[in-house]
PATI-451202 format. One record per residue (C-alpha): residue number from 1; residue in three letters; x, y, z. Coordinates in steps of 0.25 Angstrom, whole numbers, plus 5000, padded with zeros to 4 digits. Layout:
# residues N
i=NUM aa=Ala u=X v=Y w=Z
...
***
This chain:
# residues 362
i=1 aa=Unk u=5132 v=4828 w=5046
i=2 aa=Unk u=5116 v=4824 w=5044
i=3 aa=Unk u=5111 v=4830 w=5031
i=4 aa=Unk u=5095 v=4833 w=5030
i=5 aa=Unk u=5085 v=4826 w=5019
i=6 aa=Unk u=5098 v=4818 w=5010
i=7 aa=Unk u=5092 v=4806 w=5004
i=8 aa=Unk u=5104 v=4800 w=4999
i=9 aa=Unk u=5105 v=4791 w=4984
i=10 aa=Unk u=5108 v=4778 w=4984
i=11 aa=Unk u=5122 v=4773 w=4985
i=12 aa=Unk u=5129 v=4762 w=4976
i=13 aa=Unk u=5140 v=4756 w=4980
i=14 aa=Unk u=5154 v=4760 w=4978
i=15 aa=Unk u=5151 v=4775 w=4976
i=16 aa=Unk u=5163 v=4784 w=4975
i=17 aa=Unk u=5164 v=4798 w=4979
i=18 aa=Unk u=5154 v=4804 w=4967
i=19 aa=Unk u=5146 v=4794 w=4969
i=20 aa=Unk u=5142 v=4791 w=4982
i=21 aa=Unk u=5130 v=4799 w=4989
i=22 aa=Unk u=5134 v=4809 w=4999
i=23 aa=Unk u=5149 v=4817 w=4996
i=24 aa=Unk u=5162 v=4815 w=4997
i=25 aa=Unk u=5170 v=4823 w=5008
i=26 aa=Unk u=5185 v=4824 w=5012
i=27 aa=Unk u=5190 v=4820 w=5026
i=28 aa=Unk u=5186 v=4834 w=5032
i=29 aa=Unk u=5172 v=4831 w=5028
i=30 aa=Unk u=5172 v=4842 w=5016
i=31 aa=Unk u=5166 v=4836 w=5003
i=32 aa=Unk u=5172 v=4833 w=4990
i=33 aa=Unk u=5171 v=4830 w=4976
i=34 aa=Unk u=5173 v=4816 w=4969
i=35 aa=Unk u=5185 v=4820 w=4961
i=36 aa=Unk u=5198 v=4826 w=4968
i=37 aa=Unk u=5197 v=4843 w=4964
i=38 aa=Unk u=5209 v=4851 w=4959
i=39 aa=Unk u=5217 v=4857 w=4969
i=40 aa=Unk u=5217 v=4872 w=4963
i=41 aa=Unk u=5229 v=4876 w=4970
i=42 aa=Unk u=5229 v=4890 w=4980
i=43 aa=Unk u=5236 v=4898 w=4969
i=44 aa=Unk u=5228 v=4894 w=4959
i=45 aa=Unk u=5216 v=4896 w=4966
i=46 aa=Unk u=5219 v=4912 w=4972
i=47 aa=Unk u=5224 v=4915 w=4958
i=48 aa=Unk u=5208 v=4909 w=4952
i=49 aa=Unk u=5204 v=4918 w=4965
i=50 aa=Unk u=5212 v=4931 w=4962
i=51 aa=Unk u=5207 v=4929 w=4945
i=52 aa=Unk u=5191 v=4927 w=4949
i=53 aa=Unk u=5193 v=4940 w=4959
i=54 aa=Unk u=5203 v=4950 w=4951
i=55 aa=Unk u=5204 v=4944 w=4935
i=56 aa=Unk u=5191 v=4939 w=4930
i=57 aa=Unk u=5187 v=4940 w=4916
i=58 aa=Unk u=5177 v=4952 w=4913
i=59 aa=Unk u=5167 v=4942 w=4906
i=60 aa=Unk u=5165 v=4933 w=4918
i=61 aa=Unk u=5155 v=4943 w=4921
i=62 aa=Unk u=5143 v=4947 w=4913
i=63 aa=Unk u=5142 v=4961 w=4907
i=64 aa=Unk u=5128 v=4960 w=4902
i=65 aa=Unk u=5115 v=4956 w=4910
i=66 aa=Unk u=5113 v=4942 w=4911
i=67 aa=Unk u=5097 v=4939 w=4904
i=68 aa=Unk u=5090 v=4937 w=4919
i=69 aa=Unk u=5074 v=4933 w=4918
i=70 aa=Unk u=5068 v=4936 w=4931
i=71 aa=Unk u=5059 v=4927 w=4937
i=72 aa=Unk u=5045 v=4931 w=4945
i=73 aa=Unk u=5041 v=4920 w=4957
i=74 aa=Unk u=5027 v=4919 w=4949
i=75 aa=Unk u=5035 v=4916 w=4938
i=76 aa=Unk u=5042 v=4905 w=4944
i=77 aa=Unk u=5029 v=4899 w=4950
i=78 aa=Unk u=5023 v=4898 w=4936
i=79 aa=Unk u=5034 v=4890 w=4931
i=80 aa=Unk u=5032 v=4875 w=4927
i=81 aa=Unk u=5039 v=4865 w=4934
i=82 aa=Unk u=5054 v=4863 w=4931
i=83 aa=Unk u=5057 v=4876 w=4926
i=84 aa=Unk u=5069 v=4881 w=4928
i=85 aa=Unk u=5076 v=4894 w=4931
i=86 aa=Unk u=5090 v=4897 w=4931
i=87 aa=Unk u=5094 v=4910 w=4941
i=88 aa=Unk u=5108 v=4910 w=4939
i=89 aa=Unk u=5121 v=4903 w=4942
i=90 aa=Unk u=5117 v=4890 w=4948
i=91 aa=Unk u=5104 v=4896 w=4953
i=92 aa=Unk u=5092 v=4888 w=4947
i=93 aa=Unk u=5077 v=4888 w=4950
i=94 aa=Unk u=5070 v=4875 w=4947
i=95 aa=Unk u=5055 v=4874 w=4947
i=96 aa=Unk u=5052 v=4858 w=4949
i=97 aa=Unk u=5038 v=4852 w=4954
i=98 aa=Unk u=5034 v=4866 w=4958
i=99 aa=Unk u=5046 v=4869 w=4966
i=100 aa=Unk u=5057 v=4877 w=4964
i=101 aa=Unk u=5071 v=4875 w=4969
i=102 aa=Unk u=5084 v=4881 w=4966
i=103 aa=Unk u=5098 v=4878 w=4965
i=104 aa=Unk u=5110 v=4887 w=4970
i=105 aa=Unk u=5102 v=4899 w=4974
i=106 aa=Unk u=5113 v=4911 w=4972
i=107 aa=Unk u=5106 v=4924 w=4971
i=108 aa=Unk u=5116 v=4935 w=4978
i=109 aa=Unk u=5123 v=4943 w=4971
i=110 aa=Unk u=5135 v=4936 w=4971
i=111 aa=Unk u=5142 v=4922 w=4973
i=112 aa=Unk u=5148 v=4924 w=4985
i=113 aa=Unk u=5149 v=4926 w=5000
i=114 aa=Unk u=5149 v=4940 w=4999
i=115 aa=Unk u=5139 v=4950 w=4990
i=116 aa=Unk u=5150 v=4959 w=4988
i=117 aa=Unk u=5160 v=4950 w=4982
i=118 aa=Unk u=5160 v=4937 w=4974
i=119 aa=Unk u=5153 v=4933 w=4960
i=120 aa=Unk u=5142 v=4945 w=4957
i=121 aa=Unk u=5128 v=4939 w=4950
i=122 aa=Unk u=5128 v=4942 w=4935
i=123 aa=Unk u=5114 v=4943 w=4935
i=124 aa=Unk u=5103 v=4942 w=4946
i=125 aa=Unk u=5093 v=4934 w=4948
i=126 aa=Unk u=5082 v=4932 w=4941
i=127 aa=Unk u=5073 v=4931 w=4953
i=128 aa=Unk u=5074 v=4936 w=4968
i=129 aa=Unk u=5076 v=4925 w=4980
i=130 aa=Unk u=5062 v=4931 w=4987
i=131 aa=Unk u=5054 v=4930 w=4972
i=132 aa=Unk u=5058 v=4914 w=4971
i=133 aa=Unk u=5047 v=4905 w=4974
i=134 aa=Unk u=5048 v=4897 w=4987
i=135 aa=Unk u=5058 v=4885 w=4983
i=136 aa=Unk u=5056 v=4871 w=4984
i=137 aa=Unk u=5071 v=4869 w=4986
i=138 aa=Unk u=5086 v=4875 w=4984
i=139 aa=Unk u=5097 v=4867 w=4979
i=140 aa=Unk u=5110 v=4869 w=4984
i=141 aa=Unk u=5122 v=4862 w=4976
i=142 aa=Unk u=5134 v=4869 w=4985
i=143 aa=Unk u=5138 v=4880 w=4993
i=144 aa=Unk u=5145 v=4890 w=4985
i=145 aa=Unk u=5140 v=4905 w=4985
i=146 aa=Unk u=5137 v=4905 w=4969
i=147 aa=Unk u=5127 v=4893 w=4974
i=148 aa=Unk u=5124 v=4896 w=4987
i=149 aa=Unk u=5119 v=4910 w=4991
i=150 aa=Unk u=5116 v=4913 w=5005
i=151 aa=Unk u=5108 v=4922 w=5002
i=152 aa=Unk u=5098 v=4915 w=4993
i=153 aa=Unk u=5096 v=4903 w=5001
i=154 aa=Unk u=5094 v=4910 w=5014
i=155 aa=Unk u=5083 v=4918 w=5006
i=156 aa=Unk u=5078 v=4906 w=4999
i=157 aa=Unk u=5078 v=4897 w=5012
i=158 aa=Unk u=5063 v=4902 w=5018
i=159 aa=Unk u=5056 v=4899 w=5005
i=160 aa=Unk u=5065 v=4884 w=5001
i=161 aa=Unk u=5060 v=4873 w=5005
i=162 aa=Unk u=5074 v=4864 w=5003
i=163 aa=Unk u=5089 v=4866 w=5001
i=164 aa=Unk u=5096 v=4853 w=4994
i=165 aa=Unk u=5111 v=4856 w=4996
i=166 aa=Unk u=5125 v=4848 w=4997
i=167 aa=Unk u=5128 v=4843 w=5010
i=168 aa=Unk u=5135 v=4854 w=5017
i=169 aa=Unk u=5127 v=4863 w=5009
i=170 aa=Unk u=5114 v=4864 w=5019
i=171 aa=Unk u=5121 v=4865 w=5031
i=172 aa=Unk u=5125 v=4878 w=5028
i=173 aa=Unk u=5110 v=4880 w=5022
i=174 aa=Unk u=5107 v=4877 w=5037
i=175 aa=Unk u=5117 v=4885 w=5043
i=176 aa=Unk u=5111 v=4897 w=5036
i=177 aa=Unk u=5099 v=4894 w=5042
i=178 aa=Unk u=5091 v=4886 w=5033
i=179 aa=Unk u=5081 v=4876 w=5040
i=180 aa=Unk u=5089 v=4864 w=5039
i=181 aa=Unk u=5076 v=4856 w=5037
i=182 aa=Unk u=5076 v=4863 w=5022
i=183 aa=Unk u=5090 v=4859 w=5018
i=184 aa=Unk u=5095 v=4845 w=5011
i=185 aa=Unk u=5108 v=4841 w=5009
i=186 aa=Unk u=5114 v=4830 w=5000
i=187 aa=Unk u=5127 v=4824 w=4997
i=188 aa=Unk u=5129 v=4818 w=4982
i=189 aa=Unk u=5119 v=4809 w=4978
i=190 aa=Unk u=5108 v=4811 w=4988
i=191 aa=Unk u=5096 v=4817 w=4986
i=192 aa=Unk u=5083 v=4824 w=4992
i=193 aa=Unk u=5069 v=4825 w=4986
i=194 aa=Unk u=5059 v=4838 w=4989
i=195 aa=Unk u=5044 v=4837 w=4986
i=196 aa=Unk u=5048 v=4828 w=4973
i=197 aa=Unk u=5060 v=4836 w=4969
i=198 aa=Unk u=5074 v=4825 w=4971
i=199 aa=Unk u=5086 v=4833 w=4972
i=200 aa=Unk u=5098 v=4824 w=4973
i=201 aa=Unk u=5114 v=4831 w=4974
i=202 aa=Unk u=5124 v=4825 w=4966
i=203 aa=Unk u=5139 v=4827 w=4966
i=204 aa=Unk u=5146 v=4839 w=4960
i=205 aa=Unk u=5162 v=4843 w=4958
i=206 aa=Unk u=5162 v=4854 w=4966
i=207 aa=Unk u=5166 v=4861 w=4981
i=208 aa=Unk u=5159 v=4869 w=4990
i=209 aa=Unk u=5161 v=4881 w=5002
i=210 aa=Unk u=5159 v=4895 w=5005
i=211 aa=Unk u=5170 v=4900 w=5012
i=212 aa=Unk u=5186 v=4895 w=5016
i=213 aa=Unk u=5182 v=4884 w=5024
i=214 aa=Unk u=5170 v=4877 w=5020
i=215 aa=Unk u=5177 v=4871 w=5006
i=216 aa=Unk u=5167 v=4859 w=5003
i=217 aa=Unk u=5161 v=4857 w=5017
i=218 aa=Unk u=5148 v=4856 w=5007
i=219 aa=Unk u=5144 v=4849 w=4998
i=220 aa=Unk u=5143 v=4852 w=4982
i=221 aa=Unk u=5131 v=4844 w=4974
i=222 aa=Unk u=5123 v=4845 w=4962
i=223 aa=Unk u=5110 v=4841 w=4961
i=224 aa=Unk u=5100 v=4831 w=4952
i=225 aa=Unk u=5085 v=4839 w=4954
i=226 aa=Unk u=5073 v=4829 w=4951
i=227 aa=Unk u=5058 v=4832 w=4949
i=228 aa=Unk u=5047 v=4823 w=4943
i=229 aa=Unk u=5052 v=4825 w=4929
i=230 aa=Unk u=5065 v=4834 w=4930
i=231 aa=Unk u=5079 v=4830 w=4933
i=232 aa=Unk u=5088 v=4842 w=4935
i=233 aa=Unk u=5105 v=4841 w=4938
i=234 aa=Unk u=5110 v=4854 w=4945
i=235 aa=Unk u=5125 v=4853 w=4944
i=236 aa=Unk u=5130 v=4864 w=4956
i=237 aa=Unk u=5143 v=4866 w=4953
i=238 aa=Unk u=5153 v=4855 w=4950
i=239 aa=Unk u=5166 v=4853 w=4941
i=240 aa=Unk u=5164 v=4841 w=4929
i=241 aa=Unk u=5165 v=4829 w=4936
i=242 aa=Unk u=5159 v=4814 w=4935
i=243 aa=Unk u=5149 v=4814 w=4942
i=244 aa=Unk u=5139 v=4821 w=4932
i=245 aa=Unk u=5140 v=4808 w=4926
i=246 aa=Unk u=5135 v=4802 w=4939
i=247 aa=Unk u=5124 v=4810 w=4940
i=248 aa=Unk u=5119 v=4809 w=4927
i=249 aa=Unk u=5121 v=4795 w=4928
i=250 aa=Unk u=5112 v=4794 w=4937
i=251 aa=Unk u=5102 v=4804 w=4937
i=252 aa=Unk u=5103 v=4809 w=4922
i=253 aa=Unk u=5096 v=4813 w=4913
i=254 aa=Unk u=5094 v=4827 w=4919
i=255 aa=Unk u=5085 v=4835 w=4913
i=256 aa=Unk u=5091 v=4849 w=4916
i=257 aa=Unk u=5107 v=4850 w=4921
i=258 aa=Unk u=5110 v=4863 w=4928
i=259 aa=Unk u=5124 v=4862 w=4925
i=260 aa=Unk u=5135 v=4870 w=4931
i=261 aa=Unk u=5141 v=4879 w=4920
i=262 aa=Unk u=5150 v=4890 w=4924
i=263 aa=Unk u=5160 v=4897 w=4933
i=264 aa=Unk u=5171 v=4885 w=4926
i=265 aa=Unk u=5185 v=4887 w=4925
i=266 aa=Unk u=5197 v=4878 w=4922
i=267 aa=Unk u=5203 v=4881 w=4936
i=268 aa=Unk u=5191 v=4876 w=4943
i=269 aa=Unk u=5186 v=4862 w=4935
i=270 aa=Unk u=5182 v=4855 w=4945
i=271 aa=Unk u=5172 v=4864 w=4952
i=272 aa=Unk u=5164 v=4869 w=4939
i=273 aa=Unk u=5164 v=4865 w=4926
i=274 aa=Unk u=5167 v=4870 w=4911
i=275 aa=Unk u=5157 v=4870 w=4902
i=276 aa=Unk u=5161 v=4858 w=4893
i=277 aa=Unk u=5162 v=4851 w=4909
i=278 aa=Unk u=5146 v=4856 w=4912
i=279 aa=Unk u=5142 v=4851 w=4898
i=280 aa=Unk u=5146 v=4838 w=4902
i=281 aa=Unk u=5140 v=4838 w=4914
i=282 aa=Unk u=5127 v=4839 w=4909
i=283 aa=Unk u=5130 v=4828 w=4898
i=284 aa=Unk u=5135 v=4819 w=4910
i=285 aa=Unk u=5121 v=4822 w=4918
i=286 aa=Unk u=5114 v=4819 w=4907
i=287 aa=Unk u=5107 v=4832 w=4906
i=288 aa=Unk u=5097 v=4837 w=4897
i=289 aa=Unk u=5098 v=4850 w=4896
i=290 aa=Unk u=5110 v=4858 w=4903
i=291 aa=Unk u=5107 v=4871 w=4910
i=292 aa=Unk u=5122 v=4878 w=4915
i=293 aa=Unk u=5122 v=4884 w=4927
i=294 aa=Unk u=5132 v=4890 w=4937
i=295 aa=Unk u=5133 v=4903 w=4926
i=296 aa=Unk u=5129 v=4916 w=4922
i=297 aa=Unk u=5129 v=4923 w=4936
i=298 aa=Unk u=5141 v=4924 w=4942
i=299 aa=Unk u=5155 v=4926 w=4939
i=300 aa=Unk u=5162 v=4914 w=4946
i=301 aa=Unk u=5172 v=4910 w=4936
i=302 aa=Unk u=5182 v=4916 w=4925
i=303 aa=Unk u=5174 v=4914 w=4911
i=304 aa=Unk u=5166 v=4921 w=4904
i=305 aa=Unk u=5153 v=4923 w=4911
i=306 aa=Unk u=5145 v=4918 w=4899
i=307 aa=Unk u=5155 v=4906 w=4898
i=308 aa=Unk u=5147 v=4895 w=4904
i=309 aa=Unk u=5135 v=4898 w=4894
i=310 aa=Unk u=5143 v=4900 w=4882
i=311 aa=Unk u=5152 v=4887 w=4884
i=312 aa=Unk u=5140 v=4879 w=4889
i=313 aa=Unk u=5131 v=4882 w=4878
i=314 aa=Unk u=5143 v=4880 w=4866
i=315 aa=Unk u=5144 v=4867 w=4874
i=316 aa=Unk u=5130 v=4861 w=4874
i=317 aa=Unk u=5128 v=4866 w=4861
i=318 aa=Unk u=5141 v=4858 w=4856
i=319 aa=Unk u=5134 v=4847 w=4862
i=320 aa=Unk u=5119 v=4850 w=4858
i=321 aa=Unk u=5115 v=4849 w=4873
i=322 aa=Unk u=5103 v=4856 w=4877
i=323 aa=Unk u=5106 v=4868 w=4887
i=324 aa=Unk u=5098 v=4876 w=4894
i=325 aa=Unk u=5103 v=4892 w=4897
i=326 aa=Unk u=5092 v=4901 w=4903
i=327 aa=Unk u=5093 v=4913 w=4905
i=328 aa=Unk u=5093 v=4918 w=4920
i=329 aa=Unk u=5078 v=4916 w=4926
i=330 aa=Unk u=5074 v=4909 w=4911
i=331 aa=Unk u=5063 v=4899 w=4915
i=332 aa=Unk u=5067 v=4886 w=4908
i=333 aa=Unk u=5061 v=4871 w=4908
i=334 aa=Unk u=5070 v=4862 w=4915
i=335 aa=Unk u=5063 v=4849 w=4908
i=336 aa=Unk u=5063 v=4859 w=4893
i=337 aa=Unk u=5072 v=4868 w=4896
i=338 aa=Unk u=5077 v=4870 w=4880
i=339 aa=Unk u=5062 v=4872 w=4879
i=340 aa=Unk u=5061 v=4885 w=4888
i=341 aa=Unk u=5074 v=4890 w=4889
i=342 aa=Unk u=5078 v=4899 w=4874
i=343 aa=Unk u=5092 v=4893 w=4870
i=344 aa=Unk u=5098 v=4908 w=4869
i=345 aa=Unk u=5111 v=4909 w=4875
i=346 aa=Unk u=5107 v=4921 w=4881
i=347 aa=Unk u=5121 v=4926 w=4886
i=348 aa=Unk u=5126 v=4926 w=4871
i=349 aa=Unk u=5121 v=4940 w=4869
i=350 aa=Unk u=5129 v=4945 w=4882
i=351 aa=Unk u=5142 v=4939 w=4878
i=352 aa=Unk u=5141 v=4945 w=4865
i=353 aa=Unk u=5136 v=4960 w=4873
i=354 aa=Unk u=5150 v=4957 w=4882
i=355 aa=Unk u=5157 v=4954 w=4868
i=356 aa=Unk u=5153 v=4967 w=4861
i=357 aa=Unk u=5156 v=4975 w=4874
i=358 aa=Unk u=5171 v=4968 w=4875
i=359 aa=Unk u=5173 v=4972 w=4859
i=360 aa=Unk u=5169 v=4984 w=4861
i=361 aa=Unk u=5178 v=4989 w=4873
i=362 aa=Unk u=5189 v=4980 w=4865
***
């Protein structure tokens, strides 16, 4: 199969799986990671199934209101350059050379192939698909529903100039109807460049698939994002695994990692990570400042809502690494971001509310 606008890196000789450009596949043609994955087992895994549906702790969900701040259009024009806003989960707009592009746009109201079932939004938005400003481009970094929303994207499509995606990926773009001249697909290590913005997908430890059948027929990627003076890592999803230390190797220091830091457990390593893992990803991408995604919206996982935050700031503090935590819709410098953004953990004062509230029933 041909894939659109891929301008592939550079190969050296003797590149093994994680390092060669493209990706590896199976023999059925279905793409894989560099390192072999646990087997979970059918038992296991109904029984993870039957807990997520019927036994799930009651603080895996909010019971306050998340802190939203919410964005204007004329707000968002205003803005200088590489500012940053985070709109929840893995959603995140990035102003850069007057262009704004955003990453796994998941606006609906829940993660999921149905709106009637599935993980439900702890907050909304902090600004509506038709109020954002025509976007320079949409990253894609896989197909799952908490990073992938129908929805959104056919919204989005008449006002974007560019989908990046995975291979895979934009073929179902297409299939959708979006114009196939506005959709890029890369395998790992290659990359693409739109009116001076480079954008170059780089390996993750993941899988992909929306339904029974279609189990890694795409791809999974990360991203390195490039401007004139920024250099930005969008981590997607992935499990801890060598190659962040590849790509920092070669294309560190970052000066923001958006790194995934949430929905972990130890049933499912290789697929997301735990705090200590994320931490060290950043240190392995030779990351500046650390702003943890793939949190605070839905509930996809079997700790504590508030988890990823508490663990990951304990963590960095330990370690006295600068992190960055907005809140929702917060604007926040990506080239400063310690500068703009007040170091508050702002969900503190809703774990001690939930506290009171349990102590008080108890």
């Amino acid at each position: 199969m041909a894939y659109p606008s891929v301008i592939a890196e550079a190969a050296t000789n003797n590149l093994d799986a994680l390092t060669a450009p493209g990706a590896p596949r199976t023999r059925d043609g279905r793409f894989r990671n560099p390192a072999r994955m646990h087997k979970m087992g059918l038992l296991k895994g109904l029984s993870i199934m039957v807990r997520m549906l019927f036994d799930k702790p009651a603080d895996t969900v909010p019971r306050a209101a998340i802190p939203v701040h919410a964005m204007t259009q004329q707000q968002l024009l205003a803005a200088p350059d590489r500012t940053l806003y985070r709109l929840g989960h893995s959603t995140v707009l990035l102003k850069l050379d007057g262009g704004f592009w955003l990453t796994d746009p998941v606006f609906s109201e829940r993660a999921s192939p149905l709106q009637w079932a599935g993980p439900k939004r702890f907050h909304q938005p902090p600004i509506s698909l038709q109020d954002l400003p025509p976007l320079k481009g949409i990253i894609l970094s896989h197909d799952h529903y908490d990073h992938l929303d129908h929805a959104a994207v056919m919204a989005l499509a008449p006002t974007t100039e560019v989908f990046i995606t995975p291979l895979g990926v934009g073929d179902r773009l297409i299939a959708w109807g979006i114009p196939a001249g506005k959709v890029r697909q890369l395998g790992w290590w290659q990359s693409t460049q739109v009116d001076g913005i480079r954008l170059l997908a780089t390996p993750t430890q993941h899988f992909s698939g929306r339904g029974l059948t279609d189990r890694n027929k795409t791809l999974w990627a990360s991203f390195v994002i490039e401007d004139r003076e920024a250099r930005i890592f969008f981590s997607g999803d992935s499990g801890y695994f060598d190659g962040f230390k590849e790509i920092g190797r070669r294309y560190g220091p970052f000066d923001l990692t958006m790194v995934e830091t949430g929905a972990y457990d130890p049933q499912w390593p290789d697929v997301h990570m735990q705090p200590e893992e994320s931490l060290q990803a950043h240190i392995d991408l030779r990351g500046k400042v650390m702003l943890p995604i793939h949190n605070g919206t839905f509930d996809l996982s079997l700790h504590p809502w508030h988890d990823p935050f508490s663990r990951i700031a304990e963590l960095a503090a330990e370690r006295r690494l600068p992190l960055a935590t907005p809140e929702i819709g917060m604007p926040m410098s990506i080239m400063a971001p310690l500068e703009t953004v007040v170091q508050q953990q702002w969900w503190a004062p809703l774990v001690a509310q939930e506290a009171a509230a349990r102590a008080a029933v108890a």
